[in-house]
C-alpha positions, 0 to 999 in steps of 0.5 A, spaced: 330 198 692 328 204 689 320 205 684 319 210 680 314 213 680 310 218 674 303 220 675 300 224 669 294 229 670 287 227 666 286 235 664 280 235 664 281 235 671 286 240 672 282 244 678 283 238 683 290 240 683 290 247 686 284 244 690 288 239 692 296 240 693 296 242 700 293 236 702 298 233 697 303 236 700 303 234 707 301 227 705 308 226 702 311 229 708 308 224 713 312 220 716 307 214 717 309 211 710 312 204 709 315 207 703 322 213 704 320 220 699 327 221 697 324 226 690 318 228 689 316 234 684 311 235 679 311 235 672 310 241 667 306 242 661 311 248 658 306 249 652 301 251 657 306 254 664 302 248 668 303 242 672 301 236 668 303 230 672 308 227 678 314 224 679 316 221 685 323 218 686 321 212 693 325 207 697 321 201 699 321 194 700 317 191 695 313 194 689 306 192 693 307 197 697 309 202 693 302 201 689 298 201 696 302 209 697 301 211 690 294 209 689 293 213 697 295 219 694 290 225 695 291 226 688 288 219 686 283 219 690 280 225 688 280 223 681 286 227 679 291 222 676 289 219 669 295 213 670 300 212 674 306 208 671 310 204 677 318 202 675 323 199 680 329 203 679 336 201 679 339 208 682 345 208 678 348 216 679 347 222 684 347 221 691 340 218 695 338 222 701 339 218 707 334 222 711 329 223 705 326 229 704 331 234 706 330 240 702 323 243 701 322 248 697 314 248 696 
């Protein structure tokens, strides 16, 4: 099953993020996870030319383990997010990756 997963940033926090992407970035590469990245970018605040939030697109078992991978993020961990919202998601057009991440453009 695929979740959505939407992360948006507290913006009185907005420095965690720069202090924290690369640990981010190599966390979601891991190939430990019980959860496949199949999409994984921010998201962008076009008044302000800033990130401003997550979006990740996960394949998994079950929601509880998809929450259990939200909540480890290093983004969240380090108080970055202001509220994550999670929902399963029927892929319903496009292509899934059978790999996962297969383009990197970071």
């Amino acid at each position: 099953m695929f979740y959505i997963v939407l992360c948006r940033d507290n913006p009185s926090k907005k420095s965690l993020r720069v202090e924290h992407e690369s640990e981010h970035h190599q966390w979601l590469r891991e190939q430990q996870h019980p959860v496949m990245v199949r999409l994984s970018g921010p998201l962008l605040n076009q008044e302000e030319n800033s990130k401003d939030g997550s979006l990740l697109v996960l394949d998994a078992d079950s929601l509880d383990v998809v929450e259990k991978f939200a909540y480890e993020d290093p983004f969240q961990k380090v108080g970055l997010y202001e509220e994550i919202v999670i929902k399963p998601w029927p892929w319903g057009i496009g292509l899934a990756l059978e790999g996962g991440l297969e383009s990197d453009p970071l």
